[in-house]
C-alpha positions as CSV (number, residue, x, y, z in Angstrom):
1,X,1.4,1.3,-91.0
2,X,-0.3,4.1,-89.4
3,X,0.4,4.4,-85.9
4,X,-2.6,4.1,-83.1
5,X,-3.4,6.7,-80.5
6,X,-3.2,3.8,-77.6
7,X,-5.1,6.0,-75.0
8,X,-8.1,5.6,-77.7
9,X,-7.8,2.2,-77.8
10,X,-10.7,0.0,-76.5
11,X,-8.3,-2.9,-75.8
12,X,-5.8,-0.3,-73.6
13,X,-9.2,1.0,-71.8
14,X,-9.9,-2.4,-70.9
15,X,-6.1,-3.4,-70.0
16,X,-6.0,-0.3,-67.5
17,X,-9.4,-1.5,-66.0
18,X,-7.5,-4.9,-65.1
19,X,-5.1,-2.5,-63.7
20,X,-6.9,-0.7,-61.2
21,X,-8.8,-3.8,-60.6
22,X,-5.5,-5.7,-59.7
23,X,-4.6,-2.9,-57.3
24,X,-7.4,-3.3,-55.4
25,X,-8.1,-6.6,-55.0
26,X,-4.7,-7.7,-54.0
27,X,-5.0,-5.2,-51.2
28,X,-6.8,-7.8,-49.3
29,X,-4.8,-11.0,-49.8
30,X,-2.1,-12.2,-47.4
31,X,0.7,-10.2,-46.5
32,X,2.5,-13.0,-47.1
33,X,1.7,-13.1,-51.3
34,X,3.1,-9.3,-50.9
35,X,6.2,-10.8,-52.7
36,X,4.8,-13.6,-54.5
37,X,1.4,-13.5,-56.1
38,X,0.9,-10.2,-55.7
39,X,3.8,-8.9,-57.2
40,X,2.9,-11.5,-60.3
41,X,-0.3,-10.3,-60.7
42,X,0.4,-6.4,-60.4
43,X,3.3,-7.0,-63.7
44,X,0.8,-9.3,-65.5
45,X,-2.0,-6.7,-65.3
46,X,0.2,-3.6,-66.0
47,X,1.7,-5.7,-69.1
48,X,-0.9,-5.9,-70.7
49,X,-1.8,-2.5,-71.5
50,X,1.7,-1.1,-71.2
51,X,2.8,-3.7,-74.6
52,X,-0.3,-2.7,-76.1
53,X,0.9,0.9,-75.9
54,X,4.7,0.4,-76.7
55,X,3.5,-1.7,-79.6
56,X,1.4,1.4,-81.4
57,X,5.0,2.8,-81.8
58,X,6.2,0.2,-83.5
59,X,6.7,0.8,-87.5
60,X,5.1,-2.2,-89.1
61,X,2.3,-4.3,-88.3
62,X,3.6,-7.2,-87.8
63,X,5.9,-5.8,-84.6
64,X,2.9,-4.3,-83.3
65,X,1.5,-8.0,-83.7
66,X,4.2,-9.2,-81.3
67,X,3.6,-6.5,-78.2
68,X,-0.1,-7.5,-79.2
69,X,0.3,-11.0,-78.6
70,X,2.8,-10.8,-75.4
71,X,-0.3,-8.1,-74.1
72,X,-2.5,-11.9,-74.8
73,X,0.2,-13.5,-72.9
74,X,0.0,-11.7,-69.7
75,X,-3.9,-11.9,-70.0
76,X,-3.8,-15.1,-69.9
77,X,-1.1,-15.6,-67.3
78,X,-3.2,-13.0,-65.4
79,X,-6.3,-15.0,-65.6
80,X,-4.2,-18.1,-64.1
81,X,-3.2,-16.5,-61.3
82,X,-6.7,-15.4,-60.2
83,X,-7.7,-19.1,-60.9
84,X,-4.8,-19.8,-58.2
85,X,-6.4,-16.7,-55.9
86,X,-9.2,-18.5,-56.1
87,X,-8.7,-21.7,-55.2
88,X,-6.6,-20.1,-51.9
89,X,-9.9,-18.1,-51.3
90,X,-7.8,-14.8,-51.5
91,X,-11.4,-13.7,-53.3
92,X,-15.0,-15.3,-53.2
93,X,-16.7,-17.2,-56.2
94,X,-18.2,-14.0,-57.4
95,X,-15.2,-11.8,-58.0
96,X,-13.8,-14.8,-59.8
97,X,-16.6,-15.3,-61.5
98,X,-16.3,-11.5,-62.8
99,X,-12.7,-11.0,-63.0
100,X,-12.4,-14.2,-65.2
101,X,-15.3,-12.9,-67.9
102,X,-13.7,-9.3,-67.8
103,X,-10.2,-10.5,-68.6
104,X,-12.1,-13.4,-71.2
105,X,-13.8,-10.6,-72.6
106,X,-10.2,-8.4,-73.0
107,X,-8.6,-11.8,-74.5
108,X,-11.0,-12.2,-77.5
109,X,-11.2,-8.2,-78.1
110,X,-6.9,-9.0,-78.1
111,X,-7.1,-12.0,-80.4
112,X,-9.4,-10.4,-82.7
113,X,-7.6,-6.7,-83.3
114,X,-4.6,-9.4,-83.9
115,X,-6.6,-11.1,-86.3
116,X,-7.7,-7.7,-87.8
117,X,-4.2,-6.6,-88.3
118,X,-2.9,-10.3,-89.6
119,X,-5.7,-10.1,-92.2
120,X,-4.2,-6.7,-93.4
121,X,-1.0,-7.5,-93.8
């Protein structure tokens, strides 16, 4: 398998942008989440781009598949916990509205590189 340069990667690019989003929108919720929700969706968000970048050091595709698809996991535990955000009203119908199509978005560029690399092998 040849190994990816992660830092070129459009699906990394897009996993730190959910990073730096994550920072700052958890900056406004309750200080009592500090421990709770906020901490879980500070670990989801940096997972995902971290296991996308510990998987390009993988030897074969098929482990790279499995950092891929625990990078999915955390997306989608991610977008769960701004559903629950949400419905708390820790942030307004149009951040969700945007922070659930970004992290869609991220998801189906995920699935498909796994797809990509499944067809491969």
């Amino acid at each position: 398998m040849k190994r990816h340069n992660f830092k070129r990667m459009k699906i990394w690019q897009e996993g730190i942008s959910v990073v730096q989003i994550t920072y700052k929108i958890v900056k406004t919720f309750p200080d009592y989440e500090k421990y709770n929700l906020v901490s879980q969706l500070i670990r989801c968000a940096v997972s995902i781009p971290s296991n996308i970048a510990e998987g390009t050091s993988k030897r074969t595709e098929r482990h790279f598949i499995q950092f891929l698809e625990n990078s999915l996991g955390s997306a989608f535990e991610w977008e769960t916990q701004i559903i629950v955000a949400y419905k708390e009203n820790y942030i307004t119908e149009d951040e969700f509205n945007l922070f659930e199509e970004k992290i869609q978005d991220l998801q189906r560029m995920i699935s498909g590189f796994i797809d990509n690399l499944d067809n491969k092998s």
